[in-house]
C-alpha positions in Angstrom: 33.9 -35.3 91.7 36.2 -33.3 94.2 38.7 -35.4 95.6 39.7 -35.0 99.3 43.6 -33.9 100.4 44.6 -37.4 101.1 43.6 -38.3 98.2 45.4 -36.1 96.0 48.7 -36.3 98.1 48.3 -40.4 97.8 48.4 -39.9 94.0 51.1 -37.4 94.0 53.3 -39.2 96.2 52.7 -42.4 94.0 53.7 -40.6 91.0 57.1 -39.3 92.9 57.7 -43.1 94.2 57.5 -44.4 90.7 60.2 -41.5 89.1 61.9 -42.2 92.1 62.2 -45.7 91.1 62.9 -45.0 87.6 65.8 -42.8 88.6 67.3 -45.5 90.5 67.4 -48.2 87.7 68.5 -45.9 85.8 71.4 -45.4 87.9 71.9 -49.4 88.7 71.9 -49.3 84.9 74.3 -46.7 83.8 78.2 -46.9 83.8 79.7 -44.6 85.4 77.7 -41.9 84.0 78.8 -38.1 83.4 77.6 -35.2 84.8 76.0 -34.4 81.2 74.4 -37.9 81.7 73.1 -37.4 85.3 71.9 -33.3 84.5 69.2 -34.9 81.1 68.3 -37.7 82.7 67.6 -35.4 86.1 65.7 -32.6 84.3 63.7 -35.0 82.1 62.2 -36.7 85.5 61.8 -33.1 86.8 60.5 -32.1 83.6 57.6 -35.2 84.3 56.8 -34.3 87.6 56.7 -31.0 87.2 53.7 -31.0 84.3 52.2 -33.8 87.0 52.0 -31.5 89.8 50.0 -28.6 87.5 48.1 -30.5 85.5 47.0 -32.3 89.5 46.4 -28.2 90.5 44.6 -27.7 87.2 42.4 -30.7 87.7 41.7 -29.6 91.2 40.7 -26.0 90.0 38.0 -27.1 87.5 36.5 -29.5 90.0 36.3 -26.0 92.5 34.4 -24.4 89.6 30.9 -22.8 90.9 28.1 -25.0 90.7 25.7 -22.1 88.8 26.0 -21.2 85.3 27.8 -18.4 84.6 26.7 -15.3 82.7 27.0 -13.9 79.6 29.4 -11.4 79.5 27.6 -9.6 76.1 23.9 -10.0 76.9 23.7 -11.2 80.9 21.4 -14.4 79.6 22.8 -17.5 81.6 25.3 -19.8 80.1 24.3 -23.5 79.1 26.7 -26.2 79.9 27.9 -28.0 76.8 30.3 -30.3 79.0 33.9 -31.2 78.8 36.7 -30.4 75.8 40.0 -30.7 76.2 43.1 -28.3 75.1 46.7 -28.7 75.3 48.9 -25.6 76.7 52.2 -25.1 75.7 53.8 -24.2 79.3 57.5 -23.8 80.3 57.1 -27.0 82.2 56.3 -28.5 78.7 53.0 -29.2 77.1 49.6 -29.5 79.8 46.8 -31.8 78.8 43.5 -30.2 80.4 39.8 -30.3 80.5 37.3 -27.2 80.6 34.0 -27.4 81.4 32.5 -24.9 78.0 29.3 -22.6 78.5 27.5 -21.4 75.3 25.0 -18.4 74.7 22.9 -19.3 71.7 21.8 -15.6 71.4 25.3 -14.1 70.9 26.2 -17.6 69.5 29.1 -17.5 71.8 30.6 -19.6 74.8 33.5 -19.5 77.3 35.8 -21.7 79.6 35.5 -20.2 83.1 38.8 -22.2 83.8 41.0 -20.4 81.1 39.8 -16.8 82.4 41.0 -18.1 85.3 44.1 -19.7 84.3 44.7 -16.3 82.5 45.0 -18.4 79.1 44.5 -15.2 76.7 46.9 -16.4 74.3 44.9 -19.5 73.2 47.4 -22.4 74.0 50.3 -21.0 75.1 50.8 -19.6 78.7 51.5 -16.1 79.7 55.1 -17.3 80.4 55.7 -18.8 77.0 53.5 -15.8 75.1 55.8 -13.4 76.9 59.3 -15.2 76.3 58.8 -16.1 72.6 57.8 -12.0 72.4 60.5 -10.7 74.1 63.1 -13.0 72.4 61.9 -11.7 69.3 62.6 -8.4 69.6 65.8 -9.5 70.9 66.8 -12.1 67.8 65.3 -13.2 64.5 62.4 -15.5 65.2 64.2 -18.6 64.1 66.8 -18.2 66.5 64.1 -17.3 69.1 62.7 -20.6 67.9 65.8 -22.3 68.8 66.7 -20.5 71.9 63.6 -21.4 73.6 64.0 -24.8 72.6 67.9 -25.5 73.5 67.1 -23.4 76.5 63.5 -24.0 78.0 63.0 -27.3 76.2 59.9 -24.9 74.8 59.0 -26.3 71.3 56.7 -23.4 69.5 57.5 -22.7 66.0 59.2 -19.4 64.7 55.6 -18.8 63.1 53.9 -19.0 66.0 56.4 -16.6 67.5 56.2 -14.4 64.4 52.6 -14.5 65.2 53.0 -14.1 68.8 54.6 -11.0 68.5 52.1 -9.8 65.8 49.3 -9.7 68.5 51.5 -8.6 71.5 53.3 -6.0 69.3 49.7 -4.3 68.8 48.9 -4.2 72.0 52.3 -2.4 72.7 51.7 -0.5 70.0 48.4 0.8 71.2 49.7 1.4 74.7 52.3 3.7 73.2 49.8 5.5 71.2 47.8 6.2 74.3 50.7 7.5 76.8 51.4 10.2 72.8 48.2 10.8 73.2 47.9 11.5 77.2 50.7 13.6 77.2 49.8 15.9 74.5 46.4 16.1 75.4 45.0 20.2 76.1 43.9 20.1 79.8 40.5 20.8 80.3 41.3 24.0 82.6 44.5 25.4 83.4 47.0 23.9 86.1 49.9 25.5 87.4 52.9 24.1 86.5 54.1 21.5 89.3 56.9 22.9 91.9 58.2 19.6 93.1 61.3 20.4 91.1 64.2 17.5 92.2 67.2 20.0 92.5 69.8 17.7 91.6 68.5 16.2 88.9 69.6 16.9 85.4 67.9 15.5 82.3 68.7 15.2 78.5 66.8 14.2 75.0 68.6 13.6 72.2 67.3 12.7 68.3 68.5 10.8 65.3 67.4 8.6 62.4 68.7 5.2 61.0 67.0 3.7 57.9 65.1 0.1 57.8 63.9 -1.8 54.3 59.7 -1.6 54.0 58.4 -3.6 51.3 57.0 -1.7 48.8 58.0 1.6 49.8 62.4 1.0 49.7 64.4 2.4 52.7 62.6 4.4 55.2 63.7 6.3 58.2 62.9 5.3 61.6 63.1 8.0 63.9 64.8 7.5 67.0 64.4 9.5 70.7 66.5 8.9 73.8 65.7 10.0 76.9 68.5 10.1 79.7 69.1 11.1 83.2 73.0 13.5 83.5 74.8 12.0 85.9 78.6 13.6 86.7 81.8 11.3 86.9 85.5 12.2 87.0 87.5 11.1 83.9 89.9 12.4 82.1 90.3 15.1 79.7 90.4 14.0 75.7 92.7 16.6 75.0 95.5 17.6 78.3 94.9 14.1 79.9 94.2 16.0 83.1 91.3 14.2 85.5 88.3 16.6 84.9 84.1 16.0 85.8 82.1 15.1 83.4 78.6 14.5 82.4 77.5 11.5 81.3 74.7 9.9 80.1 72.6 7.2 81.8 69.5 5.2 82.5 69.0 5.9 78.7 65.0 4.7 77.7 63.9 4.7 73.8 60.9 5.5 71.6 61.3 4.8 67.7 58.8 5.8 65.2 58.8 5.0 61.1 57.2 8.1 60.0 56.5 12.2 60.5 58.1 14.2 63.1 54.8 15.2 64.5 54.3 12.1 65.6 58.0 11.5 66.5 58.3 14.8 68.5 55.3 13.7 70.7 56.2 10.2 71.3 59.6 12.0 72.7 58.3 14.6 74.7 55.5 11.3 76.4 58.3 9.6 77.1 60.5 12.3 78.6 57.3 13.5 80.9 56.9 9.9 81.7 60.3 9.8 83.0 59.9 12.9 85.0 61.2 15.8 82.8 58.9 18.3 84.1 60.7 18.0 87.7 64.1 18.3 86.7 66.0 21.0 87.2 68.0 21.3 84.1 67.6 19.8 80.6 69.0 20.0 77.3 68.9 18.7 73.9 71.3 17.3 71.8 71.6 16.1 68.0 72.9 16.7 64.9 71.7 19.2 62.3 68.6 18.2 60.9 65.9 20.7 60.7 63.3 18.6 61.6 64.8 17.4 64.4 65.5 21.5 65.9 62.0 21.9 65.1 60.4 19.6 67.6 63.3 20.3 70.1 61.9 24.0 69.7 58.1 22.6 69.9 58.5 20.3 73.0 61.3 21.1 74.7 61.8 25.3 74.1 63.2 25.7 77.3 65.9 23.2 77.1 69.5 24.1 76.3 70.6 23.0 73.0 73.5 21.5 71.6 74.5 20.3 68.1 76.5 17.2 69.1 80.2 17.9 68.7 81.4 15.1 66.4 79.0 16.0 63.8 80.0 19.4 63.7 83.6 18.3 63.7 82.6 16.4 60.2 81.3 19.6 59.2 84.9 21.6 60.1 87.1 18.3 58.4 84.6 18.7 55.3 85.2 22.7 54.9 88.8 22.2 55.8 89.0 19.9 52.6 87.3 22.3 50.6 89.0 24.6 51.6 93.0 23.6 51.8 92.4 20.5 50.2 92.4 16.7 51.5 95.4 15.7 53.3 97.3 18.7 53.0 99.5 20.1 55.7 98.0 23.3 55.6 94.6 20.7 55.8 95.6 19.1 59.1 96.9 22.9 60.4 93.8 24.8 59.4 91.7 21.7 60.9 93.3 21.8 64.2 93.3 24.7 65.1 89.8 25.8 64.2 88.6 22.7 66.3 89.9 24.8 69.0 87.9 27.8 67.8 84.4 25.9 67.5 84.8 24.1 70.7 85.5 27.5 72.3 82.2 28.8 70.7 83.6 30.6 67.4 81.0 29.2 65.1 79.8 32.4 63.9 83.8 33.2 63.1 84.0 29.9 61.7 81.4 30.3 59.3 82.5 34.1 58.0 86.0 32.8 57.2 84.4 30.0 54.5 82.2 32.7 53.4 85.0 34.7 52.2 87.2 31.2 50.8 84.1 31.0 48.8 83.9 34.1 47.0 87.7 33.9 46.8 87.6 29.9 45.3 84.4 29.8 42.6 85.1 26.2 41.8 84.0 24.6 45.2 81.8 28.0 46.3 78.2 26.2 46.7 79.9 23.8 48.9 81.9 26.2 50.8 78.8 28.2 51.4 76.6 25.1 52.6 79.3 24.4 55.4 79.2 28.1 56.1 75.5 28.0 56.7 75.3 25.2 58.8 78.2 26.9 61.1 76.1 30.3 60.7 72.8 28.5 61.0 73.5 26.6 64.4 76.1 28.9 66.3 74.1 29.5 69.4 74.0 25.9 69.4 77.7 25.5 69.4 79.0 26.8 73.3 81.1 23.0 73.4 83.5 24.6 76.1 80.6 26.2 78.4 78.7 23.4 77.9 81.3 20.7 79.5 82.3 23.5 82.0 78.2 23.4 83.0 78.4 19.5 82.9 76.5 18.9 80.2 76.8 15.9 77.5 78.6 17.1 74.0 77.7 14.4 72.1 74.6 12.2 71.1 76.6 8.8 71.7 72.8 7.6 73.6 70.7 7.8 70.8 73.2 6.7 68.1 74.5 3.7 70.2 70.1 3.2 70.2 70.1 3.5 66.6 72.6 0.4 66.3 70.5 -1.1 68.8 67.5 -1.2 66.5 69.7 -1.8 63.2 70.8 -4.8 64.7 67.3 -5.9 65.3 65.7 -4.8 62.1 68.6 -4.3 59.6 70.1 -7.7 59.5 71.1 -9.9 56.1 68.2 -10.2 53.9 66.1 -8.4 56.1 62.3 -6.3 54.6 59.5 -5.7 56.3 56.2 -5.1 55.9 55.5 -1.5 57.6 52.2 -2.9 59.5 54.5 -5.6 60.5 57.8 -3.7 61.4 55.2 -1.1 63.5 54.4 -3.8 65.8 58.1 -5.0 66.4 59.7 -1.5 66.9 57.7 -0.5 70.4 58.6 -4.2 72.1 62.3 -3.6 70.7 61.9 0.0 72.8 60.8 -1.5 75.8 63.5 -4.0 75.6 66.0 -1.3 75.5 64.8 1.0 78.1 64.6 -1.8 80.5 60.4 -1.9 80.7 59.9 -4.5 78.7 58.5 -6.6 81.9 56.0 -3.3 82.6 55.1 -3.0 79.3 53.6 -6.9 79.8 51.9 -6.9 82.5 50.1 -3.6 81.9 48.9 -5.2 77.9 48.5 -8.8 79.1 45.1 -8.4 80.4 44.1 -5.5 78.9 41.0 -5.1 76.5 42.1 -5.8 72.8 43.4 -3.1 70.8 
């Protein structure tokens, strides 16, 4: 029976009155309480109210239900009432007590609460709010200390199993909206378009590519493919070398996709996420990684007119390796050869670079193959070596973004003790991306209601 206002404010204001009262013999009670005293005792009453007031609103909103059976959403016959059942929802205001009128179609031998679709209860009994905490503090932390955070925290109690499993159902529906936004990106128009003019002139853009490796049961270590995507923005500093204030590119607004398999795959999932961020309407762009093959590949694939940059530290690693090869480690003529043909490869000398070990290795037989591999890398990726014209045109030198990502996701997924199942790990990785590129609300609301995966 629906209750008039006065009614329902007569209640509420009795149940304030009587917490009221309870807070004040609890104060005539106390000793000289503390602030720790006064803040649980406080909350707790808040705490009782609160879950008073919605489960009054609830209440109120099942009473307002329409008169007329609903439908069935899979065949259109109308619903028969099957009467009352209760549920308990585990909100952030602490657990709700509530009753649901039911409605069952014998013919699809199915039935539906008209309240929950309208409370939005998808997750069975846990709200939206607590669903989307427990997932997002599982790709943050392991799901026992998610577990203990939302309970030390949001006085939440849900179990680290329930979060695990949580994170299972929302991690496919992340999953799946990553696979779509791959798939829309790549897709072959239907007829041509021209390309779009509405080019931002001052805006600058950069991709870069790595890989870090996480434990898969059954299959050992595996390597997880990591993209960053990242806007160029210009600062003054200083420079590493004379000291002498200089502008400089940096990285920012960096954003993430991670994939645990082929570089096909990988390459698309980059190039979504780079068109997603408005690649097509910058004015410059450029890639930047280390020396893998694969990773050149799909920079040449997606991104071909792009200016490309092995990042600088790697290839230092490269020059330190030849120079111990080649003078031997810890030598002075080591440390005199290194430095000064640092000098030459930031200048853009890699082609020199990689002659000069050519010849140590026909002139030093016992460490030729290796002598010969450094020269090929040098030989291999020299027009991807212009470090000096590069920083001069305000670019980024190094792939800091994507490797500072990487330890973002080894955190995550590489911890003490840590294997994974890959169906399980799959689902974790794209609400770990969205975490770090700042879209993890975005990501929610878009999957929340959406049909199931």
């Amino acid at each position: 029976m629906k209750r008039s206002r006065a009614q329902k404010k007569a209640e509420l204001l009795a149940e304030a009155e009587a917490l009221i009262e309870s807070l004040l013999d609890w104060d005539e009670q106390t000793n000289q309480p503390n602030l720790r005293q006064i803040e649980a005792e406080v909350l707790d009453l808040r705490r009782q109210f609160g879950q008073r007031l919605a489960q009054a609103v609830i209440a109120d909103q099942e009473a307002q239900q329409p008169a007329a059976a609903p439908h069935c959403p899979q065949c259109g016959q109308t619903l028969r009432y099957k009467g009352q059942k209760g549920a308990n929802i585990e909100t952030r205001l602490g657990p709700l007590a509530i009753e649901r009128g039911y409605y069952y179609c014998a013919r699809c031998q199915s039935g539906l609460f008209p309240l929950s679709d309208q409370l939005e209860l998808v997750d069975g009994r846990w709200s939206e709010d607590v669903a989307r905490q427990a997932v997002w503090l599982s790709g943050l932390v392991p799901f026992e200390q998610a577990e203990a955070i939302l309970q030390e925290i949001g006085q939440v109690n849900i179990s680290r199993s329930s979060i695990w499993r949580r994170t299972a159902r929302w991690g496919a529906q992340f999953q799946a909206l990553t696979e779509r936004e791959r798939a829309q990106a790549n897709a072959v128009p239907e007829k041509w378009q021209p390309p779009s003019r509405a080019v931002e002139a001052d805006r600058r853009m950069g991709v870069a590519m790595d890989g870090m490796m996480v434990h898969v049961r059954q299959e050992g270590w595996k390597e997880l493919k990591i993209g960053a995507v990242f806007d160029l923005e210009v600062r003054l500093g200083k420079d590493e070398h004379t000291r002498e204030p200089v502008h400089m590119a940096h990285a920012v607004h960096n954003s993430y996709v991670a994939h645990l398999g082929g570089p096909e795959v990988f390459g698309e999932m980059v190039f979504a996420e780079a068109r997603r961020r408005g690649w097509e309407q910058a004015q410059d762009t450029q890639v930047v990684a280390d020396g893998a093959a694969w990773i050149w590949h799909q920079a040449d694939l997606h991104f071909g007119r792009s200016r490309q940059l092995v990042d600088w530290y790697h290839a230092d690693e490269h020059l330190a390796n030849a120079a111990k090869l080649f003078k031997g480690d810890g030598t002075p003529a080591f440390q005199l050869w290194l430095n000064s043909h640092e000098t030459a490869l930031y200048q853009g000398h890699a082609a020199r670079i990689a002659c000069e070990l050519e010849q140590a290795a026909n002139d030093l037989p016992q460490v030729a193959a290796d002598l010969r591999r450094e020269a090929g890398y040098f030989h291999e990726h020299q027009q991807r070596m212009n470090y000096l014209e590069m920083r001069e045109e305000e670019y980024v030198i190094g792939s800091g973004m994507v490797e500072g990502g990487a330890k973002q996701y080894q955190a995550r997924l590489c911890g003490p003790g840590m294997r994974w199942s890959r169906k399980h790990v799959e689902k974790l990785i794209p609400i770990r991306s969205a975490i770090l590129s700042g879209r993890f609300t975005d990501v929610w609301r878009q999957v929340y209601n959406s049909p199931p995966s």
